[in-house]
N, C-alpha and C positions, 0 to 999 in steps of 0.2 A: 422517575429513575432514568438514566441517563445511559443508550445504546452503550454494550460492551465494547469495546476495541480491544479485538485481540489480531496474534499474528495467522495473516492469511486474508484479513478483511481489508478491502477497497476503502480506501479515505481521501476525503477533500482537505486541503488544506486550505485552514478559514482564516488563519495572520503571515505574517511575514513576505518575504518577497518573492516566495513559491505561492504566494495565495489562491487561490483558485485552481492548483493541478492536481491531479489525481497519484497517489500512492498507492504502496502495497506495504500492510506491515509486518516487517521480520521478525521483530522481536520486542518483549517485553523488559523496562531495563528495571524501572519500579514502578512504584501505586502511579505516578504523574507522570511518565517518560515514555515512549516505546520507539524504535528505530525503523523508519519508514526511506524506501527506495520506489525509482518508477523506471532504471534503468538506461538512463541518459544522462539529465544530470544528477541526480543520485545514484549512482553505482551500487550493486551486492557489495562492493567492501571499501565503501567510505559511505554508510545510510546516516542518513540525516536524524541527529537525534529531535524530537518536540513531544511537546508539551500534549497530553492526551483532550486538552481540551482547546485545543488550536485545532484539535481534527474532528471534520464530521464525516462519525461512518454512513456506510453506505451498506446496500441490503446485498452487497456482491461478495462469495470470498471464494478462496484459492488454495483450499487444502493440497494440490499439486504445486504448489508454490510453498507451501509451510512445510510438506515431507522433504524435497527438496533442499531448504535452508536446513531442516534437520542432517540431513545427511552431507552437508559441506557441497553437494554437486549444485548450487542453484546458478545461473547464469544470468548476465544483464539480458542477454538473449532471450531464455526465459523468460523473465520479468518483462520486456517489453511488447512480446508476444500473447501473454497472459492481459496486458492492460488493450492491448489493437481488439483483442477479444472483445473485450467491455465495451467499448468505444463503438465499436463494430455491433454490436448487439442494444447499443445505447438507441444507435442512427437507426435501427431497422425499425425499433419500437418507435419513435417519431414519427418515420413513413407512414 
């Protein structure tokens, strides 16, 4: 069976010419679609739509990042801050 993607969970993107960067997913659009941002080049309000099996999740998510997008207030700010986290707690676990 094949990890859930839903919004609030950390994703890789495994095709395209984003390949290999990390998102955040906003939202759900159908069964095969969900709209993923990482707050640079994908902005809170132009998320890149793909395909749910272009993306591999990851065991990270950001329920402060999905209340957020619920509530209209999310900011690329936000969103960037929440991935430097990741990133930042990725490199400690390597040390």
């Amino acid at each position: 069976m094949k990890p859930e993607i839903k919004p609030g969970l950390a994703v890789i993107s495994r095709m395209g010419r984003d390949k290999g960067r990390v998102f955040v997913v906003l939202c759900e659009v159908d069964a095969d679609f969900v709209l993923v941002a990482d707050g640079r080049g994908r902005s809170v309000h132009s998320p890149k739509r793909k395909r749910r099996k272009h993306l591999m999740p990851t065991s990270h998510e950001f329920p402060e990042i999905t209340a957020l997008n619920e509530q209209g207030r999310l900011t690329d700010h936000a969103l960037r801050m929440a991935l430097n986290r990741l990133q930042n707690s990725l490199l400690s676990d390597q040390a």
